[in-house]
C-alpha positions as CSV (number, residue, x, y, z in Angstrom):
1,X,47.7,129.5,-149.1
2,X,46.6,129.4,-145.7
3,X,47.6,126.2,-143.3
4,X,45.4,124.6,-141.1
5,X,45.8,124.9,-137.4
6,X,45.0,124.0,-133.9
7,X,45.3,127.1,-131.7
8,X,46.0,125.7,-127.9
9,X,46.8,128.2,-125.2
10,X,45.8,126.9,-121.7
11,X,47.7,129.1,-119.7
12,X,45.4,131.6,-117.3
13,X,47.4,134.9,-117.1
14,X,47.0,137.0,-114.0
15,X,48.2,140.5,-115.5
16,X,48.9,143.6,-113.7
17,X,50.1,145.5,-109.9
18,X,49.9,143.5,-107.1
19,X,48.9,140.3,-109.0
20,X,51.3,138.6,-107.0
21,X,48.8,138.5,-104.0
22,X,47.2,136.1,-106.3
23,X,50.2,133.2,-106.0
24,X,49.1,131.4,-102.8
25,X,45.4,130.8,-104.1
26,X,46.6,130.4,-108.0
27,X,48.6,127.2,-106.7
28,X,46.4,125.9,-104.2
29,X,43.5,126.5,-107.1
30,X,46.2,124.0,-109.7
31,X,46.7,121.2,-107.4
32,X,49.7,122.4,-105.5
33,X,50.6,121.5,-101.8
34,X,54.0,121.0,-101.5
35,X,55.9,123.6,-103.7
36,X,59.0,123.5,-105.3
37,X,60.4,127.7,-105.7
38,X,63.0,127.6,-108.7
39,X,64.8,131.0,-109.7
40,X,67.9,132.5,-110.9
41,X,69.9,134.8,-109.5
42,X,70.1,137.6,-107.0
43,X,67.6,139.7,-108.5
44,X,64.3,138.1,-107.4
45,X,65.6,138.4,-103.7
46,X,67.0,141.9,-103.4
47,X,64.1,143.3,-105.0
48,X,61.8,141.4,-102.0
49,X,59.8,139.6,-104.7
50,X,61.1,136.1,-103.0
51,X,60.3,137.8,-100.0
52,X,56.5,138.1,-101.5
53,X,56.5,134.7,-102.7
54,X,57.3,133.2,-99.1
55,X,54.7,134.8,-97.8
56,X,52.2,133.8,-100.2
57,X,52.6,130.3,-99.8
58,X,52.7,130.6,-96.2
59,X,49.5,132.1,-95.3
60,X,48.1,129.9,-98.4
61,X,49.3,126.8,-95.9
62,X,51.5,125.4,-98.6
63,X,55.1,123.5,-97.8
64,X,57.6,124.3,-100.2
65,X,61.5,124.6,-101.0
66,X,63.4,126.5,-103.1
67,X,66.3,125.9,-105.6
68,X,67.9,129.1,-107.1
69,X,71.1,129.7,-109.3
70,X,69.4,129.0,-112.5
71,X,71.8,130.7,-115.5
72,X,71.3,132.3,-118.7
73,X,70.9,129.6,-121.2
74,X,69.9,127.4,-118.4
75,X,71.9,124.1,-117.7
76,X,70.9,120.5,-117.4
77,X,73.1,120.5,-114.4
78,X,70.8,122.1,-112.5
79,X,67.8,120.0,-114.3
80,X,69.2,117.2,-112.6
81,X,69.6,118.8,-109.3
82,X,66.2,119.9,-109.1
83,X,64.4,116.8,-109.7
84,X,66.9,114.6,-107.1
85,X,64.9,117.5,-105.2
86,X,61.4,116.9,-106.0
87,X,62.2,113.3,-105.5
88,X,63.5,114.0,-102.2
89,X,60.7,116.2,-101.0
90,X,57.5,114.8,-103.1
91,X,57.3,118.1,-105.0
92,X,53.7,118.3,-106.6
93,X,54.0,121.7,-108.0
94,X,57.1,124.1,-109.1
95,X,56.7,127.6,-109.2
96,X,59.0,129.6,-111.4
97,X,59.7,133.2,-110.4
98,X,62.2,134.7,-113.0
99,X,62.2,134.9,-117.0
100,X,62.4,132.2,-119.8
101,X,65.5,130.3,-118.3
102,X,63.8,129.7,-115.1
103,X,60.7,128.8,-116.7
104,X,62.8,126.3,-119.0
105,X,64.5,125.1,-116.2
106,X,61.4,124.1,-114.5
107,X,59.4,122.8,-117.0
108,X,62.6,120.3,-117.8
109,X,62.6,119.4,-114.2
110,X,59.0,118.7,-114.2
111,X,59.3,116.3,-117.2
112,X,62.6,114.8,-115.5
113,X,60.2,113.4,-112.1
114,X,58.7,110.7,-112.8
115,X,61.1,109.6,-116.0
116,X,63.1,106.5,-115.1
117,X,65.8,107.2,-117.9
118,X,67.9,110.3,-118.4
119,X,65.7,113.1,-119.0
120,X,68.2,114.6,-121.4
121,X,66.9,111.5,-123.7
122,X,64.0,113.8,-124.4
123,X,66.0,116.2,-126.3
124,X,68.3,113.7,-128.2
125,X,65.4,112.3,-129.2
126,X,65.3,109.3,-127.7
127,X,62.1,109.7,-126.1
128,X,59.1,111.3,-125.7
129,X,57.5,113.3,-122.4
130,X,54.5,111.5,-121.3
131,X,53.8,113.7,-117.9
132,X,55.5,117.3,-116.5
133,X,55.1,118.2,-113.1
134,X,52.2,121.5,-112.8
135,X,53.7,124.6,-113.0
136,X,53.4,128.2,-112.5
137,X,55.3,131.1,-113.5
138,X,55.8,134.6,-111.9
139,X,57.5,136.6,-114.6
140,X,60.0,138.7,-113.9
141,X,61.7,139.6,-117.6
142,X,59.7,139.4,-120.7
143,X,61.8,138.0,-123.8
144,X,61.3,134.1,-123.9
145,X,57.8,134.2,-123.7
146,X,58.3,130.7,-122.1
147,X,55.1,131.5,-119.7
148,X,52.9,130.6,-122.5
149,X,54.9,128.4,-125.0
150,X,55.0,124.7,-125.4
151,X,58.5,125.1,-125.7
152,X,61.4,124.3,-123.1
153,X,65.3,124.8,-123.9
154,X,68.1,123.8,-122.1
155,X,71.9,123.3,-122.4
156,X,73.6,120.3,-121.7
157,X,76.9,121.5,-119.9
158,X,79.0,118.7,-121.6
159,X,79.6,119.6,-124.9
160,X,77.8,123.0,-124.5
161,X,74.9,121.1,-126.6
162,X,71.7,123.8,-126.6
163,X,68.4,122.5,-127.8
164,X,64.8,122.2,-127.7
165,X,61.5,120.4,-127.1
166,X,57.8,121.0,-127.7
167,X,54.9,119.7,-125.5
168,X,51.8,120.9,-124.7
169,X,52.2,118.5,-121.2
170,X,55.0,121.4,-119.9
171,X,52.5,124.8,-120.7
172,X,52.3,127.0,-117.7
173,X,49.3,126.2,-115.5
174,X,49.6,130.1,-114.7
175,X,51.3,133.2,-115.7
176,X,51.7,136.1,-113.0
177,X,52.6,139.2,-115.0
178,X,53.2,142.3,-112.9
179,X,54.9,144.7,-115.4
180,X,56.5,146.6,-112.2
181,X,58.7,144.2,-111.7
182,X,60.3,144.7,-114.9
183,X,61.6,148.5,-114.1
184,X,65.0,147.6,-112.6
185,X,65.7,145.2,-115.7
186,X,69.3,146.6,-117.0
187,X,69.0,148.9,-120.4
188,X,71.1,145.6,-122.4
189,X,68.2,143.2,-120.7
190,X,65.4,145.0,-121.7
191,X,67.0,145.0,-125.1
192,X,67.8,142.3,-125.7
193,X,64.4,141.0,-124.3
194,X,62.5,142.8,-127.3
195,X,64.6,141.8,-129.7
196,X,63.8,138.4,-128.6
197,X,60.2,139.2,-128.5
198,X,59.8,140.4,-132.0
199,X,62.0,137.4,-133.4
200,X,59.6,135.1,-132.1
201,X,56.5,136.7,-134.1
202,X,59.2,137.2,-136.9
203,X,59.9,133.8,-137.2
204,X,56.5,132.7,-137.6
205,X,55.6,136.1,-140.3
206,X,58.1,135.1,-142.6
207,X,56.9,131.9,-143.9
208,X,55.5,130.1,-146.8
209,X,52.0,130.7,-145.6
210,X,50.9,134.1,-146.8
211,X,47.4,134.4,-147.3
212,X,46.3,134.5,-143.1
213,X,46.1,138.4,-143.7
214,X,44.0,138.7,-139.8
215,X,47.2,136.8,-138.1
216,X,49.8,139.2,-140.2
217,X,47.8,142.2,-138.7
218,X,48.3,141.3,-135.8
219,X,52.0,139.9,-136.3
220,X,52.8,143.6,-137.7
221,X,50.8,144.9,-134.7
222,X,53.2,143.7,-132.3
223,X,56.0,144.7,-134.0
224,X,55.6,148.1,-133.9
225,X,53.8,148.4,-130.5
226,X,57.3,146.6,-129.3
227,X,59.3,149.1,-131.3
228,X,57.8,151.8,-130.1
229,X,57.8,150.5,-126.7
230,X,61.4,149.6,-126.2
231,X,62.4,153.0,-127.6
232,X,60.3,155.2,-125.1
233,X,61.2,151.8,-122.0
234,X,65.1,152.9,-123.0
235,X,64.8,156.3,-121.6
236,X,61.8,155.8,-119.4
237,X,62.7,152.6,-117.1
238,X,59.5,153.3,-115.1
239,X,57.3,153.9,-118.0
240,X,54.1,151.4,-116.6
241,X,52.3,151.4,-119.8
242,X,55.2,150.6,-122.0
243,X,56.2,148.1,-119.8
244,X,53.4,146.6,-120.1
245,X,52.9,146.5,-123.9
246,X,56.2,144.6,-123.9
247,X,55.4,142.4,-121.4
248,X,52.1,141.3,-122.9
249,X,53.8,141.0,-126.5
250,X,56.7,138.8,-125.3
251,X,53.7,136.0,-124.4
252,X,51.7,136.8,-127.4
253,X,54.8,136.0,-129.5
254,X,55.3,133.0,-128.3
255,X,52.0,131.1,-127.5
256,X,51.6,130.6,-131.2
257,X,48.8,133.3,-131.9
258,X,51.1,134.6,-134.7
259,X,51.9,131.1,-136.0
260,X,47.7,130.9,-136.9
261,X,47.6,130.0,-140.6
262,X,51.6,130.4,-141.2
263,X,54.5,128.4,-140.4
264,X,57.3,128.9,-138.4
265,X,60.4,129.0,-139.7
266,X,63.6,129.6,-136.1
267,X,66.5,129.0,-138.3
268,X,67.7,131.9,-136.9
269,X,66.7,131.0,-133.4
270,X,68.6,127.4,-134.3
271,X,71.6,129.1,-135.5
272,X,72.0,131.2,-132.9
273,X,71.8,128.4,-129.7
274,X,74.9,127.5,-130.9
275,X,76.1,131.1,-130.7
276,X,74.9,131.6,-127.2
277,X,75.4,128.0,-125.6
278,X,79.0,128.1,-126.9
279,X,80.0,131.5,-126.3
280,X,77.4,132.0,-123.3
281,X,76.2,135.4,-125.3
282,X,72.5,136.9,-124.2
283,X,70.3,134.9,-126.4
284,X,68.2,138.4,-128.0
285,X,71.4,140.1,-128.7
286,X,73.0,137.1,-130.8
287,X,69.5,136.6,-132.7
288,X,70.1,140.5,-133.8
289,X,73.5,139.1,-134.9
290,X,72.3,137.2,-137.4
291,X,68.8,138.0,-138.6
292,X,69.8,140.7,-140.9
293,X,72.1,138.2,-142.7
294,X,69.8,135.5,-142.4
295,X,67.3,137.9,-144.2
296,X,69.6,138.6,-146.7
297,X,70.4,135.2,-147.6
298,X,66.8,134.2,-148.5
299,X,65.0,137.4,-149.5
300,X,65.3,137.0,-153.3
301,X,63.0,134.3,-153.2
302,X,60.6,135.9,-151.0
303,X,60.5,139.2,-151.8
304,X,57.0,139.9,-151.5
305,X,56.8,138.8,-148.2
306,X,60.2,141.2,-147.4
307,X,58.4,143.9,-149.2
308,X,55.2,143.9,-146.6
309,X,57.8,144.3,-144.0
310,X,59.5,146.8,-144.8
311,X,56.3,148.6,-145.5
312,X,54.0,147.5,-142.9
313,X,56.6,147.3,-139.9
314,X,59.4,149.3,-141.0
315,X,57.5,152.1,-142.4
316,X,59.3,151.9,-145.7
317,X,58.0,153.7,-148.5
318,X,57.2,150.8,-151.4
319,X,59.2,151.8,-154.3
320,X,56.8,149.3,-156.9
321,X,59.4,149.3,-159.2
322,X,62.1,148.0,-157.4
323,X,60.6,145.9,-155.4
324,X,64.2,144.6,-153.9
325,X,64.9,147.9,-153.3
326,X,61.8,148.4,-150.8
327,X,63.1,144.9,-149.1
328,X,66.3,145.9,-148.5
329,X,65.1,148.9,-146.8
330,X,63.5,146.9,-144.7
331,X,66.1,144.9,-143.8
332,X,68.4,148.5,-143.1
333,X,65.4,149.6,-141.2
334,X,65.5,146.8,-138.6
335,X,69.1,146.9,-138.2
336,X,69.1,150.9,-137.5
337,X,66.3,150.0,-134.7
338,X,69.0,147.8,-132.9
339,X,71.6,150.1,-133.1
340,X,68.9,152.4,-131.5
341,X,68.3,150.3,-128.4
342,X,72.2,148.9,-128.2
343,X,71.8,145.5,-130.1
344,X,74.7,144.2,-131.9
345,X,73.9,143.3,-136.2
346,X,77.2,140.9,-136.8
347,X,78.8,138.5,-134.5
348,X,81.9,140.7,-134.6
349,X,79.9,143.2,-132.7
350,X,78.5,140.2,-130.8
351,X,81.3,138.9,-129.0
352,X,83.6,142.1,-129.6
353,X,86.4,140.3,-131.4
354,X,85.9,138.4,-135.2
355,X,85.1,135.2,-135.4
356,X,87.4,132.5,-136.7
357,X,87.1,129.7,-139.5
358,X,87.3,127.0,-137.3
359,X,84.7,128.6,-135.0
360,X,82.2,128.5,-137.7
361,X,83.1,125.0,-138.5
362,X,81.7,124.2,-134.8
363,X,78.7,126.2,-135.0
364,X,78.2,124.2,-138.2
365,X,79.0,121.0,-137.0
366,X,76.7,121.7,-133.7
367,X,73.4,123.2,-135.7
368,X,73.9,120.3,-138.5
369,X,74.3,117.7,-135.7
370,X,77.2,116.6,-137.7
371,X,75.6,117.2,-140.8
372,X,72.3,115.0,-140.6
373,X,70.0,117.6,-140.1
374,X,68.2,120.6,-141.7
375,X,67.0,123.8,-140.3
376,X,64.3,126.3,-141.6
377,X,61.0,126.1,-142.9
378,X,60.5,129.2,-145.6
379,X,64.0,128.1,-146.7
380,X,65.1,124.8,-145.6
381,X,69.1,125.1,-144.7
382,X,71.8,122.4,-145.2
383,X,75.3,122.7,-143.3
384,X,76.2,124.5,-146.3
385,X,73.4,127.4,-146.3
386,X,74.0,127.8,-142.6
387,X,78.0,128.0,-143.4
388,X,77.2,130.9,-145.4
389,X,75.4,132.7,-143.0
390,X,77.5,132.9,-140.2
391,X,79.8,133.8,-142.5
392,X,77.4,136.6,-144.0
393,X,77.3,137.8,-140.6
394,X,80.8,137.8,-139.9
């Protein structure tokens, strides 16, 4: 069974050293003349990329301001700050240098501009984008794969509600990928960051939608080039060619090339923003958490599918006659391989402590939306199934 598609991936991706001498032009090329610079932390100007950026936009004759302080799990506090900005200055084009929050970030505020409501109505559903601002990204941690995906998430600070939107209207205009400026990215970072990768190809192998064998190639591809990657990355910071592979696999992950012919399925990426918007956790590290139980919990239904992983990823021998065997293998595999590079494979190892009953009750509540909602696609989860998961991965 394979499922019809529509492959979309507009996003031009400059790729390689010095490809940040290509800003200034790249935004001038999109439609940009008065620039808004959106980043997180500290990083982006100690390491003089800011610096590079500046200059860029300078000598390309281009006004622009800048808003930093963008978080982990990025907040709608900050949403809202940067549009009263773009409103203020007549922003025409926002340029994102950091990773996936940053790029969330931006593409919220660029749907936020010219939306007379609340732009948090997009994500309670109460409307729809109809326009986003242009933007640009300059990629400074590869894990979200936000510079090529449709998708944007962000975390209302009231409530610590975490959730996401698709358009095509928010895609990246451009992606500047220089895998240099991914050496100084903390061991735990870069970790995380290719556990988040690989989830995002996971999410869309396991499915109900088995028969694409050319987009499972190259699913299983990725998988192992990221493996292999991370492991060498972990010892070798400066390692350009690894670097690279994982760079270039966090945006194939996520600009639905693996989701050609299959379905995607991010219950676990739905059960873990509750995870990380209530306890603030690195969003790669708590999808570790709970993908082994996750897998666990729905396996025995699919154990074909669990089979060619183990076999084709994991490099588990197939032991044909015990088939669940082989699958569970699999599943031991993947967890050893975050051990490996430092990734937690429970939530007690998550947030160091175990987790109550009445914590799981929230995490419930939150993911349900009270109940009223279902996650999953290969397996479609109720409050129930997702009670038993976090609890599986207790």
């Amino acid at each position: 069974m394979i499922k019809d598609f529509n492959f979309y991936a507009p996003t031009r991706v400059v790729f390689g050293k010095e490809s940040e001498k290509n800003i200034g032009k790249l935004v001038k090329e999109y439609g940009g003349s008065n620039v808004l610079v959106h980043y997180g932390g500290g990083s982006a100007e100690r390491s003089g990329l800011l610096n590079v950026v500046r200059q860029q936009l300078t000598d390309a004759g281009l006004a622009f301001v800048e808003l930093g302080g963008v978080v982990p799990n990025p907040l709608l506090s900050k949403v809202y700050e940067g549009i009263d900005l773009c409103r203020q200055h007549q922003i025409d084009f926002i340029l994102a240098v950091g990773g996936g929050s940053v790029i969330d970030s931006a593409k919220a505020i660029g749907y936020g501009v010219s939306y007379a409501g609340d732009v948090w109505d997009f994500w309670e559903g109460k409307a729809k984008p109809v326009d986003c601002l242009p933007i640009g990204a300059v990629l400074t941690i590869p894990a979200a794969g936000s510079e090529m995906s449709s998708s944007c998430v962000i975390t209302k600070d009231e409530g610590l509600i975490k959730r996401g939107i698709n358009s095509d209207l928010c895609r990246c205009k451009f992606a500047v990928m220089n895998p240099e400026r991914t050496y100084t990215l903390p061991p735990y970072q870069t970790a995380a960051g290719a556990t988040d990768i690989m989830m995002h190809t996971m999410e869309r192998y396991f499915s109900n939608y088995v028969d694409m064998t050319l987009t499972d190639a190259i699913a299983e591809a990725l998988l192992r080039t990221v493996m292999d990657s991370a492991r060498i990355v972990m010892k070798e910071p400066q390692n350009y060619r690894h670097r690279a592979q994982i760079m270039w696999a966090g945006s194939l992950a996520h600009n639905d090339l693996t989701e050609c012919g299959t379905e995607k399925d991010f219950a676990t990426h739905r059960l873990e923003h509750e995870l990380s918007a209530v306890y603030g956790v690195t969003h790669g590290a708590g999808l570790a958490a709970l993908w082994p139980s996750w897998a666990r919990y729905v396996k025995a239904k699919h154990l074909s599918r669990f089979v060619q992983f183990a076999v084709n990823v994991m490099g588990v021998t197939n032991d044909f006659a015990h088939p669940e065997e082989t699958a569970e293998k699999g599943i031991q595999a993947i967890e050893q391989f975050y051990r490996e590079i430092g990734m937690p494979t429970n939530i007690t190892e998550l947030l160091g402590r175990q987790i109550t009953e009445e914590e799981i009750d929230v995490l419930v509540d939150k993911c349900s939306r009270g109940g009223t909602i279902t996650v999953g696609a290969m397996e479609v989860l109720s409050a129930k199934e997702m009670r038993d998961i976090y609890e599986m991965a207790k």
